[in-house]
TORKOL-4160 file (C-alpha; in steps of 0.2 Angstrom, whole numbers, padded with zeros to 4 digits, m for minus):
311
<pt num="1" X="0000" Y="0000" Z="0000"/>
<pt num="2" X="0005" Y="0018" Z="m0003"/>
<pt num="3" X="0010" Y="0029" Z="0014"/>
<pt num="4" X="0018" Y="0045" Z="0017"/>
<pt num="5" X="0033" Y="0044" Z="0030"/>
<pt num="6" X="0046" Y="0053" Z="0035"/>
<pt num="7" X="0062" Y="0044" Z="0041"/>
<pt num="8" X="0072" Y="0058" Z="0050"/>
<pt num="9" X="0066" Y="0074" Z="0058"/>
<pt num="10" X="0065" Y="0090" Z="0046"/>
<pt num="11" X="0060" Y="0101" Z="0033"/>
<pt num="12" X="0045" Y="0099" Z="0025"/>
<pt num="13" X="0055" Y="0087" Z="0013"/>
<pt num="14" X="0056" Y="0076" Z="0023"/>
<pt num="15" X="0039" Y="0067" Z="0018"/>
<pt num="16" X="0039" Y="0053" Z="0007"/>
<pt num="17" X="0024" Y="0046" Z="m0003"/>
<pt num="18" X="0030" Y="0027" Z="m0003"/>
<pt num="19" X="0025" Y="0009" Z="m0003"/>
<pt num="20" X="0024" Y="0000" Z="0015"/>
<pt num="21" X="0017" Y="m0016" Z="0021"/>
<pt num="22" X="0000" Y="m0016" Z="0025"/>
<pt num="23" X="m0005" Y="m0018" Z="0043"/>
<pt num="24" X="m0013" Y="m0034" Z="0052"/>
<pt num="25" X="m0023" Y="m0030" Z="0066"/>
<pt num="26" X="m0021" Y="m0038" Z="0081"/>
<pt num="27" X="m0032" Y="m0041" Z="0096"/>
<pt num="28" X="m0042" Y="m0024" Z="0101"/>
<pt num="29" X="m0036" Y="m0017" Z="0085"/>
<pt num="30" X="m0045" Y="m0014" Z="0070"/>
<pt num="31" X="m0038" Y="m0011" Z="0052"/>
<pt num="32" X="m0048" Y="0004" Z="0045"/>
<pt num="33" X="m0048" Y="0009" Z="0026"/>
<pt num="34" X="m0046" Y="0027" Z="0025"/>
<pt num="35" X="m0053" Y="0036" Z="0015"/>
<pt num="36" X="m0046" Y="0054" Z="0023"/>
<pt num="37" X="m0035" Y="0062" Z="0037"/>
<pt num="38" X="m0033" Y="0079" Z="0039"/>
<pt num="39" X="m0019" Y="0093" Z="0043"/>
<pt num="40" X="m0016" Y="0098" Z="0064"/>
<pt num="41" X="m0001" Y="0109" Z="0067"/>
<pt num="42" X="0003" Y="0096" Z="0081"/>
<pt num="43" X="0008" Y="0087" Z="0064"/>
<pt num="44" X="0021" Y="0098" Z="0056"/>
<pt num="45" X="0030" Y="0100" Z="0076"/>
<pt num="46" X="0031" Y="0080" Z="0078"/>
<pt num="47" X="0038" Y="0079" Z="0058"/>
<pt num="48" X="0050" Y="0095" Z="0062"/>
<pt num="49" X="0057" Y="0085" Z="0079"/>
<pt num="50" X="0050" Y="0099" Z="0091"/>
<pt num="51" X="0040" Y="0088" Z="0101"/>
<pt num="52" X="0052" Y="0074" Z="0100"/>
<pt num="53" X="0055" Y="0073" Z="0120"/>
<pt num="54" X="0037" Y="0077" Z="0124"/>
<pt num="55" X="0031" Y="0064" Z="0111"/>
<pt num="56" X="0042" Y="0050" Z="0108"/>
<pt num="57" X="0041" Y="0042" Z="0091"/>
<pt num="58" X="0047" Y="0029" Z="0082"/>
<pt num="59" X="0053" Y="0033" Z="0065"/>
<pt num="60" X="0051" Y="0030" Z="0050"/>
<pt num="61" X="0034" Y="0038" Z="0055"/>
<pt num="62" X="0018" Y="0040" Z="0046"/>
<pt num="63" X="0008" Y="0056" Z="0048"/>
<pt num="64" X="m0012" Y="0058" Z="0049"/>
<pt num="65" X="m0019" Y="0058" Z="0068"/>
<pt num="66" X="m0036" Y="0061" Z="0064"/>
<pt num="67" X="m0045" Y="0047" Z="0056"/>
<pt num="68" X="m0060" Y="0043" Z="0044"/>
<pt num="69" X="m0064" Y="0029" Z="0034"/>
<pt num="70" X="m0071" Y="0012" Z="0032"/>
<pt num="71" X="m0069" Y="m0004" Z="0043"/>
<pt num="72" X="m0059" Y="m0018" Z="0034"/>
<pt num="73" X="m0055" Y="m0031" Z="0046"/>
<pt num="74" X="m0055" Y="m0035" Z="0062"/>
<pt num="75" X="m0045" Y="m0039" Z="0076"/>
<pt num="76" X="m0047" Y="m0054" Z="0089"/>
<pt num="77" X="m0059" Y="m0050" Z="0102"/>
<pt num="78" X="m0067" Y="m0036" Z="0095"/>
<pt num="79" X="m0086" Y="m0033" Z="0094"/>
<pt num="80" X="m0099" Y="m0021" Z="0090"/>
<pt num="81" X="m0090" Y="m0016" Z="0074"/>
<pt num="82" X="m0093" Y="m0027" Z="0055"/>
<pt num="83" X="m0081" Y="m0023" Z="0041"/>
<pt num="84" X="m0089" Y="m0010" Z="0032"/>
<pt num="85" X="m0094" Y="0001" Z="0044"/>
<pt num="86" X="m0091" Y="0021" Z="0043"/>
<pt num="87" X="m0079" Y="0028" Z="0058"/>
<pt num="88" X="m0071" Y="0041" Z="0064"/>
<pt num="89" X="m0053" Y="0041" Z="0077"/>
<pt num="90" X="m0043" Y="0051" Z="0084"/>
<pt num="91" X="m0026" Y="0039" Z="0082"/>
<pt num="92" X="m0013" Y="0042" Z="0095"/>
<pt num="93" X="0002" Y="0054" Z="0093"/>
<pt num="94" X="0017" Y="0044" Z="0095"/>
<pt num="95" X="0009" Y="0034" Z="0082"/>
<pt num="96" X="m0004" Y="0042" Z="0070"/>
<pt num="97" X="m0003" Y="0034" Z="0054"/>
<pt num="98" X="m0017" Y="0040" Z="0044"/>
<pt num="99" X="m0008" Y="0047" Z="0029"/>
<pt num="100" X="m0011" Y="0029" Z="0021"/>
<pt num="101" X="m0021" Y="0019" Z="0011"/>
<pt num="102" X="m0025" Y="0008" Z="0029"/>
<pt num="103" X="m0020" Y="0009" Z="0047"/>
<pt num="104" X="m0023" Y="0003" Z="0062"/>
<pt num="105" X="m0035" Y="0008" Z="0076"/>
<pt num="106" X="m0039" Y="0003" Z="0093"/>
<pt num="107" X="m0058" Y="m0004" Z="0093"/>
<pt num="108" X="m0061" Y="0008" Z="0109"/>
<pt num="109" X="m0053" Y="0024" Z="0100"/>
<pt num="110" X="m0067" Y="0021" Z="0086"/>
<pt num="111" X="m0085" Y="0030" Z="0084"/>
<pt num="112" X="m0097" Y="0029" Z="0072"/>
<pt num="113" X="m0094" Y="0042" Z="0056"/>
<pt num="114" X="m0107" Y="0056" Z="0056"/>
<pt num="115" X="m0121" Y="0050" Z="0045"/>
<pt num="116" X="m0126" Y="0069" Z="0038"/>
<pt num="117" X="m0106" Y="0073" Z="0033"/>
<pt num="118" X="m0097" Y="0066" Z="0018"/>
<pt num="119" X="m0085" Y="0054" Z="0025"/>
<pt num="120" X="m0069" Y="0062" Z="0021"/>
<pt num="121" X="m0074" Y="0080" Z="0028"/>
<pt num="122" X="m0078" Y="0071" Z="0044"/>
<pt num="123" X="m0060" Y="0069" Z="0044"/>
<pt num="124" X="m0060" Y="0087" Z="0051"/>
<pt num="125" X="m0068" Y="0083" Z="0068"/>
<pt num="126" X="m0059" Y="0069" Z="0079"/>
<pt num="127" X="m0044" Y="0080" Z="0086"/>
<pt num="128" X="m0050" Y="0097" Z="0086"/>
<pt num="129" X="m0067" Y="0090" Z="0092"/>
<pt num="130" X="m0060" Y="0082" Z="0105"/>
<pt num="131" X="m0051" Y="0098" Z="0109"/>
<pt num="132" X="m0066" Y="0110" Z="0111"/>
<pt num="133" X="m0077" Y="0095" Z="0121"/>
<pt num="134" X="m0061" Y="0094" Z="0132"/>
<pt num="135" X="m0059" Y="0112" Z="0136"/>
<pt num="136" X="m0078" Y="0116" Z="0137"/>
<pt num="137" X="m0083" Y="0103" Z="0149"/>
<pt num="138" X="m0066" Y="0099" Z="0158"/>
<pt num="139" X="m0055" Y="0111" Z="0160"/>
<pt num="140" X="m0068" Y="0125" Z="0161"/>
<pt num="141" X="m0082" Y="0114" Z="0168"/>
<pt num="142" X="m0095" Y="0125" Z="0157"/>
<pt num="143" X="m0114" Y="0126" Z="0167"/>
<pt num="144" X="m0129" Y="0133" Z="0158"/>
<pt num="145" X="m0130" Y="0153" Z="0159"/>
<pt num="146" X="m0112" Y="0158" Z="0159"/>
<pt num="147" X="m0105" Y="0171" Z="0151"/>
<pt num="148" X="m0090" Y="0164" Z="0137"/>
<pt num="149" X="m0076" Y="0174" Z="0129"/>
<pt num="150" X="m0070" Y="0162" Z="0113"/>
<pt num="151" X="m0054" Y="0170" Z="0108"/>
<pt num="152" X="m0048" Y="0164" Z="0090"/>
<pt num="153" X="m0067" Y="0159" Z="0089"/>
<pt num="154" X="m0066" Y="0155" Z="0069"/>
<pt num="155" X="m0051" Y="0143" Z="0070"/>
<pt num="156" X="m0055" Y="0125" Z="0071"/>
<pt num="157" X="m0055" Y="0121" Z="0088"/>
<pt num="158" X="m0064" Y="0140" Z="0091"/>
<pt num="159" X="m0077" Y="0138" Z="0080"/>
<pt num="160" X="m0080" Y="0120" Z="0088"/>
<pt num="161" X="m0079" Y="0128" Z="0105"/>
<pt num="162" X="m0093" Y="0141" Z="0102"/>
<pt num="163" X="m0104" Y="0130" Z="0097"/>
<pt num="164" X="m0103" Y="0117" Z="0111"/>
<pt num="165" X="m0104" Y="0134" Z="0122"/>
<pt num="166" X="m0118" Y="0138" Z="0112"/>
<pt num="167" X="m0126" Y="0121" Z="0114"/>
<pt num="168" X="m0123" Y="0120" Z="0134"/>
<pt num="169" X="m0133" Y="0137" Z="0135"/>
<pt num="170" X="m0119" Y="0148" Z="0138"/>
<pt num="171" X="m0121" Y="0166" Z="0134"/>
<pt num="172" X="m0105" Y="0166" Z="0121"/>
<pt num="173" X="m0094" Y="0183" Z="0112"/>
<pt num="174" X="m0085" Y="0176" Z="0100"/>
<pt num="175" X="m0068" Y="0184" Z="0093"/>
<pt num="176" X="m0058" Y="0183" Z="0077"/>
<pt num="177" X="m0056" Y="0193" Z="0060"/>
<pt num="178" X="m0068" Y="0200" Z="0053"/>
<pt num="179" X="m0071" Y="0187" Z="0037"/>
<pt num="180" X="m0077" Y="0174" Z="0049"/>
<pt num="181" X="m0091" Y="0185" Z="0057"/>
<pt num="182" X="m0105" Y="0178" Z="0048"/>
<pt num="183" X="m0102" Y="0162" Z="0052"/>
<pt num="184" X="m0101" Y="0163" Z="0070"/>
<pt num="185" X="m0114" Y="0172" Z="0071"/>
<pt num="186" X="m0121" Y="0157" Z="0063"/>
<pt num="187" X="m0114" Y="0147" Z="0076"/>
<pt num="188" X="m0127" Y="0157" Z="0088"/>
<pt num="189" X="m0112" Y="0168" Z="0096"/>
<pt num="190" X="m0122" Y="0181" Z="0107"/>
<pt num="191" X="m0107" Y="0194" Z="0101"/>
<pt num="192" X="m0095" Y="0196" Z="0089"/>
<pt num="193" X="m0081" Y="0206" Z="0088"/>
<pt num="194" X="m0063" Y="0208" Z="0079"/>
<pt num="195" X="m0047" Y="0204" Z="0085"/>
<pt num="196" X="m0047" Y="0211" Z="0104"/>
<pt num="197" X="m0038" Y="0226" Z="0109"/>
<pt num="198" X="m0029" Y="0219" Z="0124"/>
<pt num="199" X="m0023" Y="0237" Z="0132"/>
<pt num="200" X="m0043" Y="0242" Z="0132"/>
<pt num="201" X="m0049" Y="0230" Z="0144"/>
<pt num="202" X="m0065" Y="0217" Z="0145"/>
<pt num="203" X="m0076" Y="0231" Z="0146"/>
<pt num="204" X="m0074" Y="0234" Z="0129"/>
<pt num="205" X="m0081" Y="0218" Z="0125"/>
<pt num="206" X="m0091" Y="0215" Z="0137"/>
<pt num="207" X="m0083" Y="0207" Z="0149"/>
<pt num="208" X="m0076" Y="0201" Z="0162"/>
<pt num="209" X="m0082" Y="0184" Z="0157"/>
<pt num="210" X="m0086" Y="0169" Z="0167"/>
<pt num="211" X="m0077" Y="0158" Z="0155"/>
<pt num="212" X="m0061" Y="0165" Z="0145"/>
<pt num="213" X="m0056" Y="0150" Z="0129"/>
<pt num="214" X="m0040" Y="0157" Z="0121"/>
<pt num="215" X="m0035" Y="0148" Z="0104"/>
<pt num="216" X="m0023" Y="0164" Z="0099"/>
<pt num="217" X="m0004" Y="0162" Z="0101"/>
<pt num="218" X="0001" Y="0179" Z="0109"/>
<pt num="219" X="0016" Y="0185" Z="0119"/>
<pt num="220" X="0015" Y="0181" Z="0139"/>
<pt num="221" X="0011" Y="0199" Z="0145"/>
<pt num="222" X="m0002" Y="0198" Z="0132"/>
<pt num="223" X="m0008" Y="0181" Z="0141"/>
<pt num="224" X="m0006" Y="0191" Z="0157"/>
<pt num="225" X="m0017" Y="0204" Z="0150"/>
<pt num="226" X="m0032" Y="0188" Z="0147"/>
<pt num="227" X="m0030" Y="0185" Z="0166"/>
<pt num="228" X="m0041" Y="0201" Z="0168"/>
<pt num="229" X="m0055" Y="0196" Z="0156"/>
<pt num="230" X="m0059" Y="0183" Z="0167"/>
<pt num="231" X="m0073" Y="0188" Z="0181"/>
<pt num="232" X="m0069" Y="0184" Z="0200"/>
<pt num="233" X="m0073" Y="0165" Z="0204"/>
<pt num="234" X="m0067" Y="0162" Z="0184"/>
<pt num="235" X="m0059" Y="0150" Z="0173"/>
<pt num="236" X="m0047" Y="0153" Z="0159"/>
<pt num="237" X="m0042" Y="0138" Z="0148"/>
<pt num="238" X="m0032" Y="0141" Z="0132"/>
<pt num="239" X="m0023" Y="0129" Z="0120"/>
<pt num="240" X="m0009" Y="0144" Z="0117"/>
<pt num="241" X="m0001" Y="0144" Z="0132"/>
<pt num="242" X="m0005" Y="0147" Z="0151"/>
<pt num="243" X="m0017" Y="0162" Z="0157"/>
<pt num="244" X="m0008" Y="0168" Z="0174"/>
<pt num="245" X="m0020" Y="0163" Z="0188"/>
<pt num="246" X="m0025" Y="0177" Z="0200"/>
<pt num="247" X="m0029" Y="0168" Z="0216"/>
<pt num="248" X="m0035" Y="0183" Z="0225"/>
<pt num="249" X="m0050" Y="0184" Z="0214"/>
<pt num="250" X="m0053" Y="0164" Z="0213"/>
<pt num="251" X="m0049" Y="0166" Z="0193"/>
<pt num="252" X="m0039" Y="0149" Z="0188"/>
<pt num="253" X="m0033" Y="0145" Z="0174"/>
<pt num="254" X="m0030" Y="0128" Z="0164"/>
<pt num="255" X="m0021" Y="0122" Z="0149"/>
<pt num="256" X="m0025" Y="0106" Z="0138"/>
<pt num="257" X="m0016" Y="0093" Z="0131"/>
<pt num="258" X="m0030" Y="0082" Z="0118"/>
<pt num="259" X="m0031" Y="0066" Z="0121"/>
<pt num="260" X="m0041" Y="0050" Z="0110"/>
<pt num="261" X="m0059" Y="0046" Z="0119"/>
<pt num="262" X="m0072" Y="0036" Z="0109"/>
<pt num="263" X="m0086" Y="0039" Z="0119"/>
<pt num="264" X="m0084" Y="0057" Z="0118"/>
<pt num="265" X="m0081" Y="0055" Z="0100"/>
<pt num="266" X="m0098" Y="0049" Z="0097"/>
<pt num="267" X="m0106" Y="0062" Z="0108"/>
<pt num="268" X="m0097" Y="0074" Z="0096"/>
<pt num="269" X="m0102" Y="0064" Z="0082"/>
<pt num="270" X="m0124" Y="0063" Z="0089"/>
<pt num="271" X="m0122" Y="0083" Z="0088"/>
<pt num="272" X="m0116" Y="0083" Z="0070"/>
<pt num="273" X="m0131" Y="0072" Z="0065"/>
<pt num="274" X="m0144" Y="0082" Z="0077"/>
<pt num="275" X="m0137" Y="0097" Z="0067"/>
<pt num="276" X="m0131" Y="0104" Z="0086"/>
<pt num="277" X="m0113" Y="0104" Z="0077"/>
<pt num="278" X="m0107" Y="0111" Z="0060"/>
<pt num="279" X="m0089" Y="0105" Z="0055"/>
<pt num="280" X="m0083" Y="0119" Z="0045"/>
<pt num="281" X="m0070" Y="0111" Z="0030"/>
<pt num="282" X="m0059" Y="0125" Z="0021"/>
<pt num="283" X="m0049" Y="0115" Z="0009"/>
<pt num="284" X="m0047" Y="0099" Z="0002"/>
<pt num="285" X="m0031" Y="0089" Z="m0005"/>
<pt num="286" X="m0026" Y="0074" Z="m0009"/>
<pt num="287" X="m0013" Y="0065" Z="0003"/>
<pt num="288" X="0002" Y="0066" Z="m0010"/>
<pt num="289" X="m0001" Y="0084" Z="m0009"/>
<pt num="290" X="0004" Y="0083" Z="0009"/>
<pt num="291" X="0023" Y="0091" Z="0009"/>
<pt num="292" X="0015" Y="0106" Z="0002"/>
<pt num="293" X="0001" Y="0105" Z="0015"/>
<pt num="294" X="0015" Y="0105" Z="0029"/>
<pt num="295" X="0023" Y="0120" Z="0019"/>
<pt num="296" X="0009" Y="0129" Z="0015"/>
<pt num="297" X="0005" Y="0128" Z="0033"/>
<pt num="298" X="0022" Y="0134" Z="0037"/>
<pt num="299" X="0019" Y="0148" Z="0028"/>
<pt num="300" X="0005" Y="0154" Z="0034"/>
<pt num="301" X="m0003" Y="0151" Z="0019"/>
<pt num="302" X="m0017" Y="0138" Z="0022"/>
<pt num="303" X="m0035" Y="0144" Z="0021"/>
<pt num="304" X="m0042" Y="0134" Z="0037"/>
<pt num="305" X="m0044" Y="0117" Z="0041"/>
<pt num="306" X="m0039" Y="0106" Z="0027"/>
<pt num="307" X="m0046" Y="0089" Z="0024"/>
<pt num="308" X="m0030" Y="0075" Z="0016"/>
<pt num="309" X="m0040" Y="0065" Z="0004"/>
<pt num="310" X="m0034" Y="0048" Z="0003"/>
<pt num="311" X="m0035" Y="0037" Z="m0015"/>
């Protein structure tokens, strides 16, 4: 089968579209045909060697953490799957994998694909899904009436997050470029404003908020600055690196690291279907494009979350 790998850390040259052997599942594991990954920034750190002490890999390694294809065998004890079936992962980092023609997947990291969502755009959801759900309802435990600041609201994981807000009954202000406004206010954002001008404070915006979600890589006084967005008795949570707490006002902060869940997948998956959850898909190429993807990225270059179609 055809893969792409890369065989040291590197440039974006570094990625090879090669034949490899196809995988056999073992017990637990199911062998998925995939019919489409899709590009995470996490991908182009592991392939430059930047996370290499935080996420150990073994080379030669093949790209793709989010998953969606097609059941085409089984492993040894693994039930409540038939070959054939539409699914959705999100495959683990040290290993990854679906920039290829098969790969391997644990029965328990596997959902159900979303029935109302071509199956490769549904390749856009596991990982930053998983990201939003994660920082909604754990790290900022988000209840019914609270007041939500979403910055970098029309990124993947952003858009993801104010929706989920939206969905919990959270009063959400949503915040990115202007281009994106629409949208999010097709999201059902309360508020939507352009980028925020940190030195004029959260009354500008509305603010302080309940709930402060940062997706926006800024410099650490202007993290600092987020810290007074949040109300007393608050939560910040950011993807972006830490909001300073301020514990003489109760306002802590939290900081995510996505891990793989299935059952959460498929509660992510029932709100795509119960139109509760749009996946927004910029662009799509095909996976021997996916050099150019990484350089694109690089670059700054790349529209928005962009689907790796798979032959």
């Amino acid at each position: 089968m055809k893969a792409i790998r890369f065989h040291e850390f590197g440039g974006t040259e570094v990625l090879r579209y090669e034949d490899v052997d196809r995988p056999v599942p073992g017990a637990g594991q199911v062998l998925v045909r995939v019919a489409a990954t899709s590009f995470n920034p996490v991908d182009d750190h592991i392939r430059a060697g930047i996370l290499a002490e935080m996420i150990p890999i073994a080379l030669p390694y093949v790209p793709g953490i989010d998953l969606a294809g097609t059941v085409a065998e089984l492993g040894a004890d693994v039930t409540g799957l038939e070959v054939g079936d539409r699914v959705v992962a999100m495959l683990p980092l040290d290993t990854a994998g679906a920039a290829a023609e098969y790969v391997l997947a644990s029965a328990e990291s596997l959902a159900p694909a979303p029935r109302t969502t071509d199956l490769v755009d549904a390749a856009a959801l596991p990982l930053t899904g998983l990201a939003a759900w994660q920082t909604v309802f754990e790290l900022a435990e988000l209840k019914p009436g609270r007041t939500v600041l979403v910055n970098g609201a029309g990124g993947a994981v952003g858009s993801l997050v104010v929706q989920l807000a939206v969905d919990a009954g959270a009063h959400v202000t949503a915040v990115d470029a202007p281009q994106h406004a629409d949208r999010l206010r097709g999201y059902g954002a309360d508020r939507v404003v352009g980028p925020l001008a940190l030195a004029a404070g959260p009354a500008a915006v509305g603010g302080p908020f309940q709930v402060v979600v940062n997706h926006v890589r800024v410099s650490p006084e202007e993290l600092a600055r987020l810290t007074h967005y949040v109300a007393d008795g608050g939560v910040a949570a950011s993807t972006a690196g830490p909001i300073p707490e301020d514990p003489a006002r109760g306002v802590r902060s939290a900081s995510l690291w996505v891990r793989s869940d299935g059952a959460q997948l498929t509660e992510l998956v029932a709100k795509v279907d119960a139109g509760k959850l749009r996946i927004h898909v910029a662009a799509r190429r095909p996976v021997a494009e996916l050099s150019a993807v990484h350089e694109d990225a690089g670059a700054g270059r790349l529209p928005g979350k962009t689907v790796v179609l798979v032959p």
